[in-house]
C-alpha positions as CSV (number, residue, x, y, z in Angstrom):
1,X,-2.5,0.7,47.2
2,X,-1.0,1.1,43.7
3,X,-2.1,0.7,40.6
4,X,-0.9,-2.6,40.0
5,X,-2.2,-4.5,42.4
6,X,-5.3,-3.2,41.9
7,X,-5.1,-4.9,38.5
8,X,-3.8,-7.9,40.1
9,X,-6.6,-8.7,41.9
10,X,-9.1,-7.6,39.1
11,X,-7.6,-9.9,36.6
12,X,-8.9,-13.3,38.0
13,X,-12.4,-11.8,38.3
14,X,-12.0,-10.9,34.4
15,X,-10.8,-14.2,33.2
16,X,-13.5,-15.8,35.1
17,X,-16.6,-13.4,33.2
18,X,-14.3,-14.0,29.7
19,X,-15.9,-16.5,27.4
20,X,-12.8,-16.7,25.1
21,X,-14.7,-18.6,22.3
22,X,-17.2,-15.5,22.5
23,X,-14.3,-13.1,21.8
24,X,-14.7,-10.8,18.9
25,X,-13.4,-7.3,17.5
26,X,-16.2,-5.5,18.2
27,X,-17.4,-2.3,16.5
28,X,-14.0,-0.6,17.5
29,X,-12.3,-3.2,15.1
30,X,-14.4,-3.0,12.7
31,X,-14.5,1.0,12.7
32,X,-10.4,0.4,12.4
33,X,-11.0,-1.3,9.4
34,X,-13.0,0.5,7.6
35,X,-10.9,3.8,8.0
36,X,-8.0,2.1,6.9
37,X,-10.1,0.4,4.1
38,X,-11.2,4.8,3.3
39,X,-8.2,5.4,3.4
40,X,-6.4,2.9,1.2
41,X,-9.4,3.7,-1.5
42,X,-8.4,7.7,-1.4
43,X,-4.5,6.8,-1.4
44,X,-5.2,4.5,-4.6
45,X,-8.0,6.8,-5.8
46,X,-5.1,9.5,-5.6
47,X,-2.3,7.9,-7.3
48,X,-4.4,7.2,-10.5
49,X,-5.3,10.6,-10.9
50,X,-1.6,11.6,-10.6
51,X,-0.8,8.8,-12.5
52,X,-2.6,10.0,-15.5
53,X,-1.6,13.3,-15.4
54,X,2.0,11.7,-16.1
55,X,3.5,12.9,-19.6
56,X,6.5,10.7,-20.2
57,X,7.9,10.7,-23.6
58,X,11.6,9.6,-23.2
59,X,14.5,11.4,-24.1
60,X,17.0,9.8,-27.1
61,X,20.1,8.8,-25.6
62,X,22.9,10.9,-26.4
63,X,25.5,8.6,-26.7
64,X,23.6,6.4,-29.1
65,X,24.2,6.5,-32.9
66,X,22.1,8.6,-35.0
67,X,19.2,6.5,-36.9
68,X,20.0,7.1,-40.4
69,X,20.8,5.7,-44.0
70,X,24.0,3.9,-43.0
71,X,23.7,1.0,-44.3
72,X,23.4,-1.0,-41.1
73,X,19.3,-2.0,-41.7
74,X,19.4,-4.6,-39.4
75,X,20.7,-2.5,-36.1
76,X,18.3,1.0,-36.6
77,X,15.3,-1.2,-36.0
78,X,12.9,-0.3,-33.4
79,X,13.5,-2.7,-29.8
80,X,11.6,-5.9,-29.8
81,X,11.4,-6.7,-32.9
């Protein structure tokens, strides 16, 4: 006999003992979750610490006019304002 009809003939005898408004996860669904919830915490817990250790202080662009006393007062002011 193989495997499958094995199962065949199990099935009805399942769906008969299944309640299907009495379904739920279980403690394997809810062990799921909460790795995934561990690990989501440690992967966000991680990317803040690296986060701060960020030094960014951006480079002036090379192509851009030097900020001086040219007369121009209006177009060496800072962006946004």
């Amino acid at each position: 006999m193989y495997a499958t009809q094995a199962l065949t003939h199990l099935v009805p005898l399942a769906a008969e003992e299944l309640d299907k408004n009495k379904v739920t996860p279980g403690v394997l669904g809810f062990l799921v979750f909460a790795a995934l919830a561990v690990g989501v915490w440690a992967l966000m817990k991680s990317m803040n610490r690296h986060m701060g250790r960020v030094n960014f202080e951006e480079a002036p662009d090379p192509d851009a006019a030097p900020a001086g006393p040219t007369g121009d007062k209006g177009k060496a002011a800072s962006p946004g304002k």
